[in-house]
C-alpha positions as CSV (number, residue, x, y, z in Angstrom):
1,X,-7.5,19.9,-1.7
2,X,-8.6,19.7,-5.6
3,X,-5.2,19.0,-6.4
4,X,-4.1,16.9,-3.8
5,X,-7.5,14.4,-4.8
6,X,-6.2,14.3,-8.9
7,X,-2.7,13.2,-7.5
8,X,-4.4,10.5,-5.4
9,X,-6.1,9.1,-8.4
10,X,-3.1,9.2,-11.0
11,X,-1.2,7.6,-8.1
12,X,-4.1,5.1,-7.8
13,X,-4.2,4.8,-11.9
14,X,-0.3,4.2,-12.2
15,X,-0.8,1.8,-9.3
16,X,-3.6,-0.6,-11.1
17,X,-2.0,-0.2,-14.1
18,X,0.9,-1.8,-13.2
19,X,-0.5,-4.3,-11.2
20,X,-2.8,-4.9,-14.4
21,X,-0.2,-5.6,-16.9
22,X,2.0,-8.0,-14.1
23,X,-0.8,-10.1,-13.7
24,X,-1.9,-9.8,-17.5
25,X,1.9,-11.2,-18.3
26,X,1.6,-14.1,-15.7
27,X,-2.2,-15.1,-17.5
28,X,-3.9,-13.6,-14.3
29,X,-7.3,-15.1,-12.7
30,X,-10.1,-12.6,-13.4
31,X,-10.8,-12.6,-9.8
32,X,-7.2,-11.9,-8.8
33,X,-8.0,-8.7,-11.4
34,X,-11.2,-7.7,-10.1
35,X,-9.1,-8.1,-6.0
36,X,-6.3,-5.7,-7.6
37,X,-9.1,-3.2,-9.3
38,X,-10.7,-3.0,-5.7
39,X,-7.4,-2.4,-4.0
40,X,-6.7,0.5,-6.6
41,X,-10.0,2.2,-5.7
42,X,-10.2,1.2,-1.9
43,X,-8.3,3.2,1.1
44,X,-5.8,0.9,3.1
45,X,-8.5,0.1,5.9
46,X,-11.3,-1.0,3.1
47,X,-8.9,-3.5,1.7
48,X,-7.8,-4.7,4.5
49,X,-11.6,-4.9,5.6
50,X,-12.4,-6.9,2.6
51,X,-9.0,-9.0,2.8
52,X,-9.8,-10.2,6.2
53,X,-13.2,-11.6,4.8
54,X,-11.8,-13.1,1.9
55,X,-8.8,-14.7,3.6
56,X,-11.5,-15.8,6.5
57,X,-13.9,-17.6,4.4
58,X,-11.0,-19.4,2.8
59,X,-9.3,-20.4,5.5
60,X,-12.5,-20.9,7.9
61,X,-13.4,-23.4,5.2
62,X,-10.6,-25.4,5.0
63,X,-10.8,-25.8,8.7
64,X,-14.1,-26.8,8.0
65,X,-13.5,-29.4,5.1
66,X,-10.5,-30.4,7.4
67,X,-12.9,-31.3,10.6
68,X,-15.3,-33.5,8.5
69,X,-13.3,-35.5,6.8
70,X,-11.9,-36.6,10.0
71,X,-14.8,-37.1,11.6
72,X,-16.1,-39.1,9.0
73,X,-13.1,-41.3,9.1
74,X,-13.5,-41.6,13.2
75,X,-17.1,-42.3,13.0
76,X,-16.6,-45.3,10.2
77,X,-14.0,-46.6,12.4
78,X,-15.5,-45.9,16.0
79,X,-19.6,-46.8,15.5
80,X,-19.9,-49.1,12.2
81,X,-17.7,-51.9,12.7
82,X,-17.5,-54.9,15.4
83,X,-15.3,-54.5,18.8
84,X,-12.6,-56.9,17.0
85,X,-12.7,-55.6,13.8
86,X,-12.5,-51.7,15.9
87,X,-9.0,-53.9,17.5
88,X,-7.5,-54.5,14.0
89,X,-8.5,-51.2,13.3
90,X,-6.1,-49.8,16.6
91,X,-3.4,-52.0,15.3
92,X,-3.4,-51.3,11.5
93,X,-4.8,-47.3,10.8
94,X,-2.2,-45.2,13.6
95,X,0.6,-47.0,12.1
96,X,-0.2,-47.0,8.9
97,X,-1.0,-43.0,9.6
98,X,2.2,-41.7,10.5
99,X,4.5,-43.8,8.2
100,X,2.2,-42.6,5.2
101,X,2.5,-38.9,6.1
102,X,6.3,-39.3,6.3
103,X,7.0,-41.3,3.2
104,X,4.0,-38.1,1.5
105,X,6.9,-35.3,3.4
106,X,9.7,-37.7,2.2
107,X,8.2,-37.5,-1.7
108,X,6.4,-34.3,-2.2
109,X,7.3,-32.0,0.3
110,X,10.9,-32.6,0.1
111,X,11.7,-33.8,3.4
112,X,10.1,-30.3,5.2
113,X,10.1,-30.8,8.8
114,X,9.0,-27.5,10.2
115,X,5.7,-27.7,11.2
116,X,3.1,-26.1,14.1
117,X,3.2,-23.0,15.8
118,X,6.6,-21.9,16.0
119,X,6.9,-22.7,12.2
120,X,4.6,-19.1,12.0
121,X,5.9,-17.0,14.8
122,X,9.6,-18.2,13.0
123,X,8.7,-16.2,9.6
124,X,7.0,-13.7,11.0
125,X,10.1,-12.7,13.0
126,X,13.0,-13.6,10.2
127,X,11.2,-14.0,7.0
128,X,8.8,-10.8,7.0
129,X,5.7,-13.5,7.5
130,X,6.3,-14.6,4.1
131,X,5.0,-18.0,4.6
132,X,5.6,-21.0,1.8
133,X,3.1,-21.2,-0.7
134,X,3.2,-25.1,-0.1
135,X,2.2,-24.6,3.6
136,X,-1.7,-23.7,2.2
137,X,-2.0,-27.0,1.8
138,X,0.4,-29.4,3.0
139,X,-0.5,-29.5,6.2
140,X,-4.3,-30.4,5.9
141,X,-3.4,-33.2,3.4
142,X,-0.5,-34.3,6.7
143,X,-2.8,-34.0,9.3
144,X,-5.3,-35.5,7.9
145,X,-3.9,-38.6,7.1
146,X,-2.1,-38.2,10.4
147,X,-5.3,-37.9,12.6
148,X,-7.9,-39.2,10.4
149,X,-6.3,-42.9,10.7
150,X,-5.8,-42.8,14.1
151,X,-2.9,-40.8,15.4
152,X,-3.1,-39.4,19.3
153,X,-2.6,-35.5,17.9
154,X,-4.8,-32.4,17.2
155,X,-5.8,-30.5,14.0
156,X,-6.1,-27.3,15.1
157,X,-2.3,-26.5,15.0
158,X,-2.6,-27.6,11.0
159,X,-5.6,-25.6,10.4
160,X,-3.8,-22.8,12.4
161,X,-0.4,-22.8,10.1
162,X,-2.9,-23.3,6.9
163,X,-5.0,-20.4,7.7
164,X,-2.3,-18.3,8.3
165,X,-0.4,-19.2,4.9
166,X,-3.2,-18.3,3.2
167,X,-2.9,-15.0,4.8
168,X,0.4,-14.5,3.9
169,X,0.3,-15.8,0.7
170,X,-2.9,-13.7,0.1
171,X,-0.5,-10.3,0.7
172,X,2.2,-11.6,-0.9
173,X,0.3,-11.9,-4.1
174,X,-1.5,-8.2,-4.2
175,X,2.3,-6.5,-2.7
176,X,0.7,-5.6,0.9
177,X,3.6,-4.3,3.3
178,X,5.0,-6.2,6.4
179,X,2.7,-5.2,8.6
180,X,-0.2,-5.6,6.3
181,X,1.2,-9.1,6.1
182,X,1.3,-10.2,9.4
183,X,-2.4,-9.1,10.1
184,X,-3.3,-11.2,7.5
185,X,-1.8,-14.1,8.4
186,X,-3.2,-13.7,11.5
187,X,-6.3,-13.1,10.6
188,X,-6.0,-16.2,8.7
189,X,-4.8,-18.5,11.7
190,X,-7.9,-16.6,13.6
191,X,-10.6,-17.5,11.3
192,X,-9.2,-21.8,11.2
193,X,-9.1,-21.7,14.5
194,X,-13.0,-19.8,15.1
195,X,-14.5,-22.6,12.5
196,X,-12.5,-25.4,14.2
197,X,-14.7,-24.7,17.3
198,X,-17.1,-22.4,16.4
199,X,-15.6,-19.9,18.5
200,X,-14.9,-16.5,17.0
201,X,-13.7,-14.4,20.8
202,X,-11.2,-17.8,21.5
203,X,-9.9,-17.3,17.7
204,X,-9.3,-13.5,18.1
205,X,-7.4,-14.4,21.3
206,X,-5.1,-17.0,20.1
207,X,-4.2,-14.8,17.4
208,X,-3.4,-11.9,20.5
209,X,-2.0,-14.1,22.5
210,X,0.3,-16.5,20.3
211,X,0.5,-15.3,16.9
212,X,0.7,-11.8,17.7
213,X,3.0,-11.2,20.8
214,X,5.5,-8.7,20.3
215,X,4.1,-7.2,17.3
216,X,2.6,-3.8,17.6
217,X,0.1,-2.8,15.2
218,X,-3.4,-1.0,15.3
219,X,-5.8,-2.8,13.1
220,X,-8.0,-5.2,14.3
221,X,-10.8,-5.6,11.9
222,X,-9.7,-7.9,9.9
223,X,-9.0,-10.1,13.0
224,X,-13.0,-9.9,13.8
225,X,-14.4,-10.3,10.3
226,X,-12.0,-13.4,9.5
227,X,-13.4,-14.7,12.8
228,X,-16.7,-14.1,11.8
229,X,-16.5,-15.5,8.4
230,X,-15.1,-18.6,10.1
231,X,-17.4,-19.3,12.9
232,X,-20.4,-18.3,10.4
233,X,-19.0,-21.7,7.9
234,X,-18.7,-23.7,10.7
235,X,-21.8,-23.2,11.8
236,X,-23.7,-23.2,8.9
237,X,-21.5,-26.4,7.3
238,X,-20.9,-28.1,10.3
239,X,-23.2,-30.7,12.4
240,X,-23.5,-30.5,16.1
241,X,-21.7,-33.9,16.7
242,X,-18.5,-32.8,15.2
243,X,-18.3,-29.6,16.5
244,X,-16.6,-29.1,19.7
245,X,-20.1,-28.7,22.1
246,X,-20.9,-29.1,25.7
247,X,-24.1,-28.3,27.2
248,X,-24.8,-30.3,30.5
249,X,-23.3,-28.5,33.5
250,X,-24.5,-27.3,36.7
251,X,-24.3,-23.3,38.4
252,X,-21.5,-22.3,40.0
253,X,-21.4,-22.5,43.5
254,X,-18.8,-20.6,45.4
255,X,-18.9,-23.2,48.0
256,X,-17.1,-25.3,45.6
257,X,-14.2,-22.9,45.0
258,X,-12.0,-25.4,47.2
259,X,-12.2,-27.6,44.2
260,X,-11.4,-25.3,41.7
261,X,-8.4,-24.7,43.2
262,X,-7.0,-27.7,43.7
263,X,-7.7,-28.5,39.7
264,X,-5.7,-25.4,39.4
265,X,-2.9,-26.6,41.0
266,X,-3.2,-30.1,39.5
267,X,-3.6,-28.9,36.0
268,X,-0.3,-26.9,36.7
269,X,1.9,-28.8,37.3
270,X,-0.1,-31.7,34.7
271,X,0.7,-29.1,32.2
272,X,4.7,-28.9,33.0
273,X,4.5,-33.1,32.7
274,X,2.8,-32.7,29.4
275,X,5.4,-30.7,27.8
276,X,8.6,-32.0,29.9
277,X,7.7,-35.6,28.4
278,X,7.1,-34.0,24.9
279,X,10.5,-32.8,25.0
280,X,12.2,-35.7,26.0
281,X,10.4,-37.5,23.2
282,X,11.3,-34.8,20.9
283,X,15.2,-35.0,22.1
284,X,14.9,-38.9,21.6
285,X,13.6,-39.0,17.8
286,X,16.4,-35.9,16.7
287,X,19.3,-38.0,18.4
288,X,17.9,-41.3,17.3
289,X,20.1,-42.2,14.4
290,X,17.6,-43.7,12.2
291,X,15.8,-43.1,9.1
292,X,12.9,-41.0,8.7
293,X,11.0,-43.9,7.9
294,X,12.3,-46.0,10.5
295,X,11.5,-43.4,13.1
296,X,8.2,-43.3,11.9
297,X,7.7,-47.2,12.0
298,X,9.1,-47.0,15.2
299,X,6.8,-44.2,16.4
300,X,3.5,-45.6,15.1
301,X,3.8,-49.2,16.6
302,X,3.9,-47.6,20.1
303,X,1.0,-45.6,19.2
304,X,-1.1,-48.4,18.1
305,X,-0.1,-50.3,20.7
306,X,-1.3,-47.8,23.3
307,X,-4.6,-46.9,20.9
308,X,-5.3,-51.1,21.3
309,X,-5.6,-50.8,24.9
310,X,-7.0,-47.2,25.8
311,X,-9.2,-46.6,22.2
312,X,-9.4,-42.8,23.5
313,X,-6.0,-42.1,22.3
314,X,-7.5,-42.6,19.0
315,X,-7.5,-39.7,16.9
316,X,-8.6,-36.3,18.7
317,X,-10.9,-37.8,21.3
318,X,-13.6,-35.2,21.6
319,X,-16.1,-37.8,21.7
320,X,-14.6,-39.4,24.2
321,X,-14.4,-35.9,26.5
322,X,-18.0,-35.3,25.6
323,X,-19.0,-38.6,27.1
324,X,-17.1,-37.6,30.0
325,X,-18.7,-33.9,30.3
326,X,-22.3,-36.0,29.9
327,X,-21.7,-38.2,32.8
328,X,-20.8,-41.0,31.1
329,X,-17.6,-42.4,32.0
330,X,-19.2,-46.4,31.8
331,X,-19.3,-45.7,27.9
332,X,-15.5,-45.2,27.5
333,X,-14.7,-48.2,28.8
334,X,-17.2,-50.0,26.2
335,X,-14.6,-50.1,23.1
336,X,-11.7,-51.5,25.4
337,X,-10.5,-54.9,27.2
338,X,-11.6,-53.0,30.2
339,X,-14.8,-54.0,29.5
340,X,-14.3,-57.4,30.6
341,X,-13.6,-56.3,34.1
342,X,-15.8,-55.7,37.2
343,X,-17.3,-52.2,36.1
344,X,-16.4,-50.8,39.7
345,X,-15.9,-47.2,40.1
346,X,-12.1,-47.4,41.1
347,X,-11.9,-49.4,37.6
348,X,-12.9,-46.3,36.0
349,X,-10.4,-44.0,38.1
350,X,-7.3,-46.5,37.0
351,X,-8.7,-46.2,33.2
352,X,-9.3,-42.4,33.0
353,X,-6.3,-42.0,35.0
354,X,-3.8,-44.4,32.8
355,X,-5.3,-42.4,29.6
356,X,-4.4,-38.7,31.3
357,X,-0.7,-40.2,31.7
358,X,-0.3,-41.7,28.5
359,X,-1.9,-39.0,26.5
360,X,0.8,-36.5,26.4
361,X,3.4,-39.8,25.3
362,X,1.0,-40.6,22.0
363,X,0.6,-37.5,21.5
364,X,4.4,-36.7,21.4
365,X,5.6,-40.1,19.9
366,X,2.8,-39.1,17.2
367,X,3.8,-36.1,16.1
368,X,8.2,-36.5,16.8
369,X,8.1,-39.5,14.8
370,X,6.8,-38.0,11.9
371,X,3.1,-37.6,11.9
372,X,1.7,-33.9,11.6
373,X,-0.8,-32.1,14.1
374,X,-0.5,-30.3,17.6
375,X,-0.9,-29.9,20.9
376,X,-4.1,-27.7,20.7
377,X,-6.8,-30.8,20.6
378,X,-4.7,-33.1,23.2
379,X,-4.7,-30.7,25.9
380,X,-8.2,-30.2,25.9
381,X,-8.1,-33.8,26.1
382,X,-6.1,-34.4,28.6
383,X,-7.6,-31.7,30.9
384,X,-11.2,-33.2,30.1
385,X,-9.9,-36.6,31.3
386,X,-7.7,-34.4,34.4
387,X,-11.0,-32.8,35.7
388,X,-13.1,-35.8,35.7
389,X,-10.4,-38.2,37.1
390,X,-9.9,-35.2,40.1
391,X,-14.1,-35.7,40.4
392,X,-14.3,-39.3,40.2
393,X,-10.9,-39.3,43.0
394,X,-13.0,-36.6,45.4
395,X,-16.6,-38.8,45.1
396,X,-14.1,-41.7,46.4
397,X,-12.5,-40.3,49.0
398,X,-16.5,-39.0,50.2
399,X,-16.8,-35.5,49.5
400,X,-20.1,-34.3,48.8
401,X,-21.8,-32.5,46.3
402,X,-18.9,-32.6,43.4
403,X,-19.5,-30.5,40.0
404,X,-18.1,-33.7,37.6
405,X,-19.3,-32.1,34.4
406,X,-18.2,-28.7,35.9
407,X,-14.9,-29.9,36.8
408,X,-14.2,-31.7,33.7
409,X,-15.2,-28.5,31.5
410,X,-12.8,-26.6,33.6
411,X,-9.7,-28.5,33.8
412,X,-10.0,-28.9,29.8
413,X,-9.2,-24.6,30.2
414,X,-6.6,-25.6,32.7
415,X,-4.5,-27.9,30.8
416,X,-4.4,-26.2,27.6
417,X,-3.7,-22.8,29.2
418,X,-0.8,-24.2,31.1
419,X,0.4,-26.2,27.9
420,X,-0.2,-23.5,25.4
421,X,0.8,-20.8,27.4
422,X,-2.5,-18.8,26.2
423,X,-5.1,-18.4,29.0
424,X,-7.1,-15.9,27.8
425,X,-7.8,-18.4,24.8
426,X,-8.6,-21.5,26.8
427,X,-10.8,-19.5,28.7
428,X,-12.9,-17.9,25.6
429,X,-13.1,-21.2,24.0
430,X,-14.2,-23.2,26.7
431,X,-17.2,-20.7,27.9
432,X,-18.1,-20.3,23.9
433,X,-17.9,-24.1,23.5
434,X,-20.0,-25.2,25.9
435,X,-22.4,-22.0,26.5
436,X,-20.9,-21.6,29.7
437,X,-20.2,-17.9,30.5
438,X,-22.0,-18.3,33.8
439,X,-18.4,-20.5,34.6
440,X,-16.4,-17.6,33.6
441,X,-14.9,-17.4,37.5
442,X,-13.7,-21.2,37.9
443,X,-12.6,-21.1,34.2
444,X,-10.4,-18.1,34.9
445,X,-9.3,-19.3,38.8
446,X,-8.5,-22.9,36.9
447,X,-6.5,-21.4,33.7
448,X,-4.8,-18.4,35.8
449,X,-3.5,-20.9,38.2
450,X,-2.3,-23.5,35.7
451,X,-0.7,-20.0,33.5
452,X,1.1,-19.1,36.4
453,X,2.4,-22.5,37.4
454,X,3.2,-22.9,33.7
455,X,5.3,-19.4,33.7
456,X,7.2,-20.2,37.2
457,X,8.8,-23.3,35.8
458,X,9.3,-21.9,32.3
459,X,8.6,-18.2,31.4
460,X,8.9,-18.4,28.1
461,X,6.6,-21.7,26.4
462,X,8.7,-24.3,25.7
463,X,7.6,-24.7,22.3
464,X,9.4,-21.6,21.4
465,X,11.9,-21.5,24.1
466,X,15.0,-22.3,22.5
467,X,14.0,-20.4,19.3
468,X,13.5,-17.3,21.7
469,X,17.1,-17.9,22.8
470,X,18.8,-18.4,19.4
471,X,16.2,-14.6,18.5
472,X,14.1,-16.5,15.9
473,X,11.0,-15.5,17.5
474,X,9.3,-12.4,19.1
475,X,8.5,-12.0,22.6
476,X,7.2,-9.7,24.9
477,X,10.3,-7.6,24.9
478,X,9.3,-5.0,22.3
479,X,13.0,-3.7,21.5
480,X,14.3,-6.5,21.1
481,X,11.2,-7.6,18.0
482,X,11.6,-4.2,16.4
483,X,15.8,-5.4,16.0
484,X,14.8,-8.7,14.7
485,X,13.1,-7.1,11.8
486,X,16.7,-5.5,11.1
487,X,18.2,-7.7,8.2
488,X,22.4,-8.2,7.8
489,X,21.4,-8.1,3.8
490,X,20.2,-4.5,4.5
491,X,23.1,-3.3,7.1
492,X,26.0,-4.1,5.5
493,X,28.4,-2.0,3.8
494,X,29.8,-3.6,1.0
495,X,31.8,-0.1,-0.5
496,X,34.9,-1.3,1.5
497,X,38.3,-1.1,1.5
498,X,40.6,-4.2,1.5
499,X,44.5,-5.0,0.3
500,X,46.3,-8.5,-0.2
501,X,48.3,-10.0,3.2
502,X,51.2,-9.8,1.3
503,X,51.1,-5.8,-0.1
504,X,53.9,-3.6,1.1
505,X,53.0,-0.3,3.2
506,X,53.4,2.1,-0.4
507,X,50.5,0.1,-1.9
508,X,47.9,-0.2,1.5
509,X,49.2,4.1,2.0
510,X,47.7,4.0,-2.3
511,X,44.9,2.3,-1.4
512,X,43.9,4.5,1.8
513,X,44.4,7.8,0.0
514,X,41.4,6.6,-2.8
515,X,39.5,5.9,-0.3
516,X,37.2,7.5,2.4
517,X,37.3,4.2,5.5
518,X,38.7,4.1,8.3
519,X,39.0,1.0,8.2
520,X,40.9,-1.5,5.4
521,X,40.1,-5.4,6.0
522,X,43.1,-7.6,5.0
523,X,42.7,-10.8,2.8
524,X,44.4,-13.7,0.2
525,X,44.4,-14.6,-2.6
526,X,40.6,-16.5,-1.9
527,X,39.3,-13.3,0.3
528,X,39.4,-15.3,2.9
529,X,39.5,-12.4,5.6
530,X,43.1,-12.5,7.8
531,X,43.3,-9.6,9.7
532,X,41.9,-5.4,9.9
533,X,43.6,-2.5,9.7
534,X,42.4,0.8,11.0
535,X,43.7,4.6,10.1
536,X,44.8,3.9,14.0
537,X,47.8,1.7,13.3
538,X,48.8,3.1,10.1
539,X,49.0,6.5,11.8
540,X,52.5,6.5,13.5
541,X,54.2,4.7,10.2
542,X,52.8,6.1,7.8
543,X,54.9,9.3,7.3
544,X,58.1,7.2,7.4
545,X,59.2,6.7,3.9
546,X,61.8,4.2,4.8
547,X,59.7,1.6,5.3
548,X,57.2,1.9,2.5
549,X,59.1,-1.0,0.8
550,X,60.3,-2.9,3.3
551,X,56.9,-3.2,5.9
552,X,54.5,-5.5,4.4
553,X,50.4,-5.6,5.4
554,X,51.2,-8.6,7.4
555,X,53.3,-7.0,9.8
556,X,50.7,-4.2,10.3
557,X,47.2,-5.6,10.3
558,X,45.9,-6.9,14.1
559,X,42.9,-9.5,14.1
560,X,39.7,-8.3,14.7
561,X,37.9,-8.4,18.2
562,X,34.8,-10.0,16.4
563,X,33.7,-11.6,13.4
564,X,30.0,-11.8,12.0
565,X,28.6,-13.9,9.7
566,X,25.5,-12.5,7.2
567,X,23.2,-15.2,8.9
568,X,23.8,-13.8,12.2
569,X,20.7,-12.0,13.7
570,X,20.7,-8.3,15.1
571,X,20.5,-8.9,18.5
572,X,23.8,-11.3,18.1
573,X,25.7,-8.8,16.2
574,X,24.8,-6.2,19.2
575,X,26.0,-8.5,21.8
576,X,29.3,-9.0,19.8
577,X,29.8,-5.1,19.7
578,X,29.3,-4.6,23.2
579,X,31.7,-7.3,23.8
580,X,34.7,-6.1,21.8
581,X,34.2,-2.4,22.1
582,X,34.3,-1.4,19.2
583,X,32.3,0.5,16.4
584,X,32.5,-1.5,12.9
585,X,33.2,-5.8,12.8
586,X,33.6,-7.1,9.1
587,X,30.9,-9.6,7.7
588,X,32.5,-12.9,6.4
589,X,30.6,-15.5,3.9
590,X,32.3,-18.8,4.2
591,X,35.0,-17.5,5.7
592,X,35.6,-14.4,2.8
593,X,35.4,-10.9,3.5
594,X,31.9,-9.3,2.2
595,X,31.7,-5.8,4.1
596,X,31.3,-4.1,7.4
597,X,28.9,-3.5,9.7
598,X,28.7,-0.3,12.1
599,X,27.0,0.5,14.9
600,X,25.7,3.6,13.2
601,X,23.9,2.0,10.2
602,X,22.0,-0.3,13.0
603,X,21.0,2.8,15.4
604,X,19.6,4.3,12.2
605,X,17.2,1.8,10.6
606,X,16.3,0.9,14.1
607,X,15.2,4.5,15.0
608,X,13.4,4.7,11.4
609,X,11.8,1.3,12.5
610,X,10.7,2.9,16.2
611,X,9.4,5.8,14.1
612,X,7.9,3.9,11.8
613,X,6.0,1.6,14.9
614,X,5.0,4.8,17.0
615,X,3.4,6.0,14.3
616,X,1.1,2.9,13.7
C-alpha cells in the first residue's frame, strides 16, 4: 500500500508539473494555477465537487446579471413613461431588437446561427461537449438586446446554452475527460437555469431531463452544488419583483379535479399548436430567399405590430402572468387600446384569449427571423394566459367555485411540459416558484396529461426531431448514444492497399503479395476511388500467367455495394453494412479514396465504450 501511495504522488507531481509549465508558457491566470494545483492534490470526486461550485457561481451569475438588466429595461419602458410614449415604444424597441442582434451575429459572431437547446445536446452527442468558447458570452449579449427591447421570446434558453459553455469550456481548460465534460456543462445549464427562477430541484431536472437524456453517468453532485450556488445568487442578488414568484392561490380541492383535467387536455393539444406554428414559421424564414437582414426587418415589424396591440407580448411577460395569478386581469388591459372599450368580462376573455393565440407566432417570428432566446419563458406564458382564459370561460358559462389563480399556476406547468417535452421540470418549477407543493397533484394530473398528448402526436420533441433522425443527438435509446460517441476519424484504416485503373494483373498480383488486405481499392490518377477488388476475384485468375500482361485492373475490379463518407455518423455507416452485406466499405473525401472501415474495428471500440459505461 506504501508503494502504491509514492506512485500516486509522483503521478500527481508529473501531472501538475506539466500542467504548470503549459499554463506558465501561455502567461497563465494565478487562479487558473491555484485550480490546476488543487486538481493535482484533489481525488476525481473533490474536483469535480469544487468544479461544480465554481462553474455554478459563474454561470448562476450571469443568469443573474442577465435577468436584471432586462428587467430594468422592461420596467423603464413598462411603468415610467406615458401610454403614447409606451405606443412608440411597441413600435420602435422589438424592431429595432431583432435587426440589431442580427446585424451584432452578422459582424462579430460571424453569421453563427445555431442557437438554444439543441445547439447543446448537438455537441454533446458529435463534438464530445466541447462547446465554443464564444458561446459564454454571445448569447447573453443576443438575448439581451433581443428581449430587453421588446422581443416576444425567453431568456432562459440563453442563460441555459451560457451556463453550459462555461461548463464545457471550464473542462476543456483543466483536460477533464468526456464524461467529466458533460457533467460540467450540465451542471452549468443547471445552475442558469436555478438562478433564473430561484429553483434549484426544477434546474437539476431540466438538466435530467433535457440535457442529460441518453447519457449514463453516476455523479450527481456537482449537479446539486451548481444548483445551489445558483439559486443561493439569485436570491441573495435578486429582488422579489423580478424573480419569477407567485404566492396567492387557494387549497386544493379534489372536487375540482374535473377542471384539472380538462386544462390537461387543453394544454395538450395548446402545446402541439405552439410548436406546429413554430415550425411552419421556422420552415418560412429558411425557404425565404432573403437577406439575413431583411428577414430580420421583416420579422420585427410583425412583432411590433402585434406588441402595439396586445403590450403582453412585450418581452417575457411575467408581469403580465403575475397580474393574472393575483386576480387581476382588468390591469392587463390598462397599457392597450382595449382600454377604451366597455370593461366587460367577455372583453377580457377575447383579449387574454387573442394573446394565448398569438403568443406562440411572436414568439416564433422573434426568434426565426433572427433575434436570440427560447421557448422556456413563452410557455409559461402562454399557459398562464391558457389557465386563466379556461377560468374566466368556466365562470361564463356558470360554474361555481373556479380555482382562477389555481388554474392559471397550473396550466403555466401544462404548457411548458407539453412544449418542452420535460414534465418533471415544469412541475418542480412551478411548485418551487410559487410555494405551492400543496398543488403537487393538479400540477402533475395537468403536466402528465399535456406530456402524454405531447408524446402521442410527436415522440420525440420537435425541437430535436429531425436532428434525432439525421443521429446528431442522443435519445433514450442507449445503444444507439454509446455508437454516436464512435468517431469515422478514429475507425478508419488508412494502412490500405490500392493500384491505378489502368495497372495490368502482374502489377495489382505485386502489390497484393506486399501486402497483408484483403481487399485493394482501385483509383486514378486524382484518387478519385473507381472500383474495389477483393482476394475473392483475383482468386481464380491469378495463377494464370497468360494474362498477367494482357488483363488490366479495369477489367477486374467490381464497384463497391456502399460508399461512406468521413462525415458520416456510426449509426449511418451500420445501416449501410447491413444493407450491402458485407464486412469492410472504403471511406472517400471528396470523392478520393482515404481508407476502409470494417465491421470489426466498430464492434471493438463499441464494446470498450459498453465497458467503459458499465463500469461508471
Amino acid at each position: 500500500m506504501s508503494q502504491f501511495n509514492h506512485i500516486r504522488k509522483y503521478h500527481s507531481f508529473i501531472r501538475f508539473r506539466k500542467d504548470f509549465e503549459q499554463f506558465s508558457m501561455k502567461k497563465a491566470r494565478s487562479y487558473e494555477l491555484v485550480i490546476h494545483w488543487l486538481h493535482s492534490k484533489m481525488n476525481r470526486s473533490q474536483f469535480l465537487l469544487l468544479s461544480g461550485i465554481l462553474v455554478g457561481c459563474a454561470a448562476g451569475l450571469a443568469g443573474v446579471v442577465l435577468k436584471l438588466l432586462v428587467h430594468y429595461i422592461h420596467y423603464v419602458i413598462t411603468y415610467k413613461v406615458h401610454f403614447s410614449t409606451q405606443v412608440i415604444f411597441y413600435i420602435v424597441f422589438p424592431f429595432l431588437g431583432i435587426v440589431l442582434t442580427t446585424l451584432i451575429v452578422i459582424w462579430f459572431f460571424k453569421g453563427q446561427s445555431r442557437k438554444g437547446i439543441p445547439a447543446i445536446l448537438h455537441e454533446i452527442a458529435l463534438n464530445s461537449s466541447l462547446i465554443p468558447p464564444v458561446k459564454m458570452y454571445s448569447q447573453i449579449l443576443q438575448s439581451a438586446i433581443t428581449v430587453g427591447l421588446g422581443g416576444s421570446a425567453g431568456l432562459e434558453s440563453p442563460i441555459a446554452v451560457t451556463g453550459a459553455a462555461l461548463g464545457s469550456n471550464y473542462a476543456r481548460t483543466y483536460h477533464l475527460g468526456y464524461k467529466e465534460r458533460t457533467l460540467l456543462l450540465a451542471a452549468g445549464a443547471t445552475a442558469g437555469i436555478a438562478a433564473a427562477f430561484n429553483a434549484p430541484i426544477a434546474g437539476m431536472m431540466f438538466a435530467f431531463e433535457i440535457l442529460l437524456t441518453g447519457v449514463v453517468f453516476s455523479d450527481f453532485m456537482p449537479l446539486v452544488v451548481a444548483a445551489v450556488c445558483g439559486s443561493l445568487l439569485s436570491k441573495i442578488i435578486l429582488q422579489e419583483e423580478v424573480l419569477f414568484h407567485f404566492e396567492s392561490r387557494v387549497p386544493f380541492n379534489y372536487h375540482n379535479l374535473p377542471f384539472y383535467i380538462a386544462l390537461g387536455l387543453l394544454c395538450g393539444f395548446y402545446a402541439r399548436y405552439f410548436v406546429v406554428l413554430s415550425q411552419k414559421v421556422e420552415h418560412f424564414f429558411k425557404h425565404l430567399k432573403w437577406s439575413a437582414l431583411r428577414k430580420a426587418m421583416l420579422g420585427g415589424v410583425l412583432v411590433s405590430a402585434l406588441c402595439v396591440i396586445l403590450p403582453p407580448l412585450f418581452g417575457e411577460g411575467y408581469t403580465s402572468v403575475k397580474s393574472l395569478a393575483s386576480g387581476g386581469g382588468e390591469e392587463i388591459l390598462q397599457n392597450s387600446f382595449f382600454r377604451y372599450l366597455p370593461l366587460q368580462s367577455w372583453m377580457i376573455l377575447v383579449f387574454t384569449g387573442c394573446i394565448c393565440l398569438l403568443k406562440a407566432f411572436a414568439t416564433s417570428l422573434t426568434i426565426q427571423s433572427g433575434g436570440n432566446g427560447g421557448n422556456f419563458a413563452p410557455s409559461l406564458f402562454a399557459g398562464g394566459f391558457l389557465g386563466f382564459f379556461f377560468a374566466m370561460l368556466c365562470v361564463q358559462l356558470g360554474f361555481t367555485d373556479v380555482p382562477v389563480t389555481n388554474l392559471v399556476i397550473v396550466g403555466m406547468a401544462g404548457v411548458m411540459a407539453g412544449v418542452m417535452y420535460a414534465p418533471l421540470t415544469a412541475i418542480f418549477l412551478i411548485a418551487e416558484s410559487s410555494s405551492g407543493y400543496d398543488l403537487f397533484i393538479p400540477l402533475m394530473i395537468v403536466s402528465t396529461i399535456s406530456f402524454l398528448m405531447a408524446k402521442w402526436f410527436s415522440p420525440i420533441s420537435p425541437d430535436i426531431n429531425e436532428l434525432a433522425k439525421e443521429g446528431k443527438v442522443f435519445t433514450r435509446e442507449h445503444d444507439k448514444n454509446i455508437l454516436l460517441l464512435l468517431k469515422m476519424e478514429d475507425l478508419v484504416d488508412r494502412d490500405i492497399l490500392k493500384i491505378d485503373i489502368n495497372a495490368t494483373l502482374r502489377q495489382l498480383i505485386d502489390v497484393v503479395k506486399e501486402g497483408t488486405r484483403n481487399i485493394i481499392g482501385v483509383v486514378n490518377q486524382q484518387q478519385v476511388l473507381e472500383g474495389i477488388i477483393t482476394l475473392d476475384d483475383l482468386r481464380p485468375i491469378m495463377f494464370n500467367p497468360e494474362l498477367y500482361d494482357t488483363m488490366t485492373v479495369k477489367k477486374i475490379m467490381k464497384a463497391p455495394p456502399a460508399v461512406v463518407t468521413l462525415k458520416d455518423n456510426i449509426n449511418y455507416v451500420i445501416n449501410k453494412f447491413e444493407e450491402a452485406n458485407v464486412w469492410a466499405l472504403p471511406v472517400v473525401q471528396d470523392k478520393k479514396l482515404v481508407g476502409f472501415i470494417s465491421k470489426s474495428s466498430i464492434l471493438n471500440k463499441y464494446r470498450l465504450l459498453l465497458q467503459e459505461y458499465s463500469e461508471g
